[in-house]
N, C-alpha and C positions, 0 to 999 in steps of 0.2 A: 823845518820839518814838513810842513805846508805844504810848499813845492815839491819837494820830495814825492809824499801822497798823490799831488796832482797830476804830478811827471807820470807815477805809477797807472794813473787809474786813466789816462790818455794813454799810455802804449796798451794798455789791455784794449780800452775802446778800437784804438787801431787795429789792434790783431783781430779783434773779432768782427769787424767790416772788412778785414782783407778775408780773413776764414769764410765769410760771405760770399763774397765776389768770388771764390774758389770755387766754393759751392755754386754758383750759380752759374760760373762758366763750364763746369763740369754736368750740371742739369744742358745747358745749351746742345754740348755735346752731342748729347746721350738723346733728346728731342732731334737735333739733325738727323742722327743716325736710324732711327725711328722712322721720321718724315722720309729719306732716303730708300730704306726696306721698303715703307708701304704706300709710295705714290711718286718716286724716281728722283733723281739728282736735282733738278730742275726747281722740285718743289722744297728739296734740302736747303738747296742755297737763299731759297727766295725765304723760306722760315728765318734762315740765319740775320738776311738781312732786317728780316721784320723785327728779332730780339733783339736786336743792337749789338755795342761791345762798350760796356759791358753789359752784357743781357739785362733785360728789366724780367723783375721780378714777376710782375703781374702779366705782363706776356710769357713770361715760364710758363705760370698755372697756364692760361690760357690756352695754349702749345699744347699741356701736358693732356690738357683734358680735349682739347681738340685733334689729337691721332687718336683715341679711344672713339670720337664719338664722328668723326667723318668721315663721308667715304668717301671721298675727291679730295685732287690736292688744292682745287679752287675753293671747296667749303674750310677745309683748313687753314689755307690763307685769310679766309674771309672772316673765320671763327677769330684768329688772332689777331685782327685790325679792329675789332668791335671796342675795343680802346679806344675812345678818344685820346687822340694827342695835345688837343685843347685845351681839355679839362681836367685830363687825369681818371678818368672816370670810364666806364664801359657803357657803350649805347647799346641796350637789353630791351629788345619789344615791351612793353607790360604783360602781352597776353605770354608772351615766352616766360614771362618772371610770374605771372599765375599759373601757368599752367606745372611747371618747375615746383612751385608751393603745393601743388593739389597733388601732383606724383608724393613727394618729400609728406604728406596729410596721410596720403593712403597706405605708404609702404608703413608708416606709423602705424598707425589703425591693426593695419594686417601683424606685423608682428607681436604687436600688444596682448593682440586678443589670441594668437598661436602660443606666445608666451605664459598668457594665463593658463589657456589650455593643457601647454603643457607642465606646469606648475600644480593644478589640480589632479592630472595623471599620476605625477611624482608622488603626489601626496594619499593619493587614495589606494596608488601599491606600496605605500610603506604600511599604511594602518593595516590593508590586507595582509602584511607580509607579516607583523606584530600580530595581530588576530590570529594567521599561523602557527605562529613560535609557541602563542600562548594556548590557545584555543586547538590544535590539530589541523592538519594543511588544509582540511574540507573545508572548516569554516572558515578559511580565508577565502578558498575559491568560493564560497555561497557569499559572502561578503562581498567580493568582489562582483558577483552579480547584482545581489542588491544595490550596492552604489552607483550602477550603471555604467555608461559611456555616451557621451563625457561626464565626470562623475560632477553633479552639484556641488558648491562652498559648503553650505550647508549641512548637507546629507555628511558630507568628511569630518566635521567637526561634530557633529551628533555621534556618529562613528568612534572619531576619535578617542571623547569621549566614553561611550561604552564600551571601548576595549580597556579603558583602565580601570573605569566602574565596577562590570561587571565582576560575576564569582564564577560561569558557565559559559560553555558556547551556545547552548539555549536562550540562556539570558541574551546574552548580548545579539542573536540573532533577531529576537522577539523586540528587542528594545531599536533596533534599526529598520524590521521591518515595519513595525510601528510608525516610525518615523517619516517611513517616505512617502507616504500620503500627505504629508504637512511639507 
């Protein structure tokens, strides 16, 4: 029964290394095709011979993201030899692989803080929109001034807050404008 199992779980292994190499001669393709469109035959075939047969994998990537980011068919060949064949391993400037980290830092940073931003938006036209419902649409729009733009964490949970505390729109106006000195 053993054998059985083993036999089984080698023809899966097989299929899914040949399901592979399908894939990857099918990426080859489609990268030739690619390098053909945007830098002439010349540089197709020189790609092709760069990937192998059966194409290497990390020269796919390399390919894939080297027609997006080159303009010549010489920076493209040059982006896909950055492989060492030595070592297995790709020769990558350090200041290219910092400067690569410091972009990949900042696009962070940036969407983080867009994201809070707009997280706090979301959240400051729901309490106004609640202050509405509850209170009459004016005090939502005066709410909505008070909380400002962009609205403070803070000031939204004080907010928040006295929309469900209060018993008035006075009240709760009073207890917000209060608050935004602090």
């Amino acid at each position: 029964m053993a054998t059985e199992i083993e036999f089984e779980d080698s023809l899966v292994g097989f299929g899914m290394a040949w399901f592979d190499q399908v894939r990857d001669v099918g990426r080859a393709e489609v990268l030739r095709e690619l390098a053909r469109q945007r830098f002439g035959g010349d540089a197709a075939e020189q790609l092709a011979d760069l990937l192998g047969d059966p194409p290497d994998a990390e020269r796919l990537y390399l390919a894939q993201n080297g027609i997006l980011v080159c303009s010549t068919a010489e920076g493209l060949l040059e982006h896909v030899r950055m492989r060492s064949d030595f070592t297995g391993e790709r020769k990558i400037p350090r200041a290219l692989t910092a400067y690569a980290r410091s972009v990949e830092e900042y696009v962070e940073r940036k969407y983080r803080k867009e994201f809070e931003e707009g997280r706090r938006k979301g959240l400051s036209e729901a309490v106004c929109r609640l202050a509405g419902r509850s209170f009459g649409a004016d005090t939502g729009e005066r709410l909505a001034e008070l909380l400002g733009t962009p609205p403070d964490s803070g000031r939204i949970a004080r907010a928040q807050a006295a929309v469900v505390d209060c018993s008035s729109a006075e009240e709760l106006l009073r207890r917000v404008e209060g608050s935004a000195g602090s």
